[in-house]
N, C-alpha and C positions, 0 to 999 in steps of 0.2 A: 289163383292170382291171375288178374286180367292182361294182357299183352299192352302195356303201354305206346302210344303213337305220341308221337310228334310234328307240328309242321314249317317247314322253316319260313319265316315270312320274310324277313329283311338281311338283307346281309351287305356289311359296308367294310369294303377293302381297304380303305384310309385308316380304320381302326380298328381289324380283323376281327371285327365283334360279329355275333349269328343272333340271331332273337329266333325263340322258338315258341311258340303256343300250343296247348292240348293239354288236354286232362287223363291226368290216372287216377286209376282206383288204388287206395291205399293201402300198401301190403301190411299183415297183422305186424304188427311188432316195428313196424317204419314208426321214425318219428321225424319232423318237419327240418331241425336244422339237422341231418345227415346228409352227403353231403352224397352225387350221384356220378358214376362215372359211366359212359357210352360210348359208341361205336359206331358212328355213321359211315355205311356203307355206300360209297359214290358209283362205284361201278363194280359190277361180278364180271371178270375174264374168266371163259371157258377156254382150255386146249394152247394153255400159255406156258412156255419154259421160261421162268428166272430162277433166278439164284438170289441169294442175302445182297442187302446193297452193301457196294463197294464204299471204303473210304471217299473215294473221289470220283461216285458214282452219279450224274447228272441224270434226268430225264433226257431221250432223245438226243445223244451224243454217243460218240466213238473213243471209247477210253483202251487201254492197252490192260489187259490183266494177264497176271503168271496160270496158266494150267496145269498141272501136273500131269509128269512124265514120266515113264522108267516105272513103272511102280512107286511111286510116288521118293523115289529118289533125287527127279531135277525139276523143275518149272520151267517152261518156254514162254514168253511170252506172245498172246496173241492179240487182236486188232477184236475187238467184240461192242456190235452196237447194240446199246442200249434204249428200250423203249417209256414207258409207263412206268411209274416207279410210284412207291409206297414207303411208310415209313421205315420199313425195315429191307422189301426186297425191292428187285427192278425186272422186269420183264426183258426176256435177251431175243430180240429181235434176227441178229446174225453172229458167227461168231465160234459159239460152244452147241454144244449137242446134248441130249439126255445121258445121264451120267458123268461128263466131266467134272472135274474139280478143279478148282479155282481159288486159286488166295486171295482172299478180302482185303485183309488191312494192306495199312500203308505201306509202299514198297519203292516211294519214291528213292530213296538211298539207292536205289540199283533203275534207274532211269535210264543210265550208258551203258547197259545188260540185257540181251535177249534171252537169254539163259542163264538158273542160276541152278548150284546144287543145294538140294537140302539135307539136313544134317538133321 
């Protein structure tokens, strides 16, 4: 099977539509109305710390998230900016270190809480 290419020619932000042109060669057993799913790669980071995005995780903004403490008996919360973001993680600019762990979800309900215990 040949490596299919594509090339993006137009892209119009009013109607977040992409038009793409190229040709594949046609895998044994494809047939025309299946339906194809891809992965455009925008950019490859090398030597990048993130973690999963947060609930109320922005590109390029300072969000507060819990860390785990104690052996993961309490969260503190910390100050961590966040960089580049994707649809599942976010690149952590300052903040956490390799290996910390960090609570995702939402945690607004403890906003007036720098520390919480976990159970």
């Amino acid at each position: 099977m040949s490596n299919p290419t594509r090339t993006v020619t137009a892209f119009h932000p009013s109607q977040d539509v992409r038009e793409a042109e190229g040709s594949t060669s046609q895998h044994q057993g494809a047939r025309p109305d299946l339906s194809v799913e891809g992965t455009v790669e925008i950019e490859r980071l090398t030597y990048v710390l993130f973690v999963g995005r947060p609930v109320h995780g922005e590109a390029n903004s300072t969000v507060g998230l819990f860390k785990l403490i104690d052996d993961g008996k309490d969260a503190a919360r910390v100050q961590v900016v966040l960089g580049r973001t994707s649809v599942n993680t976010v690149e952590i600019v300052k903040g956490l270190q390799i290996g910390d762990q960090v609570i995702l979800s939402d945690m607004s309900a403890w906003d007036n809480f720098d520390r919480v215990q976990l159970k």
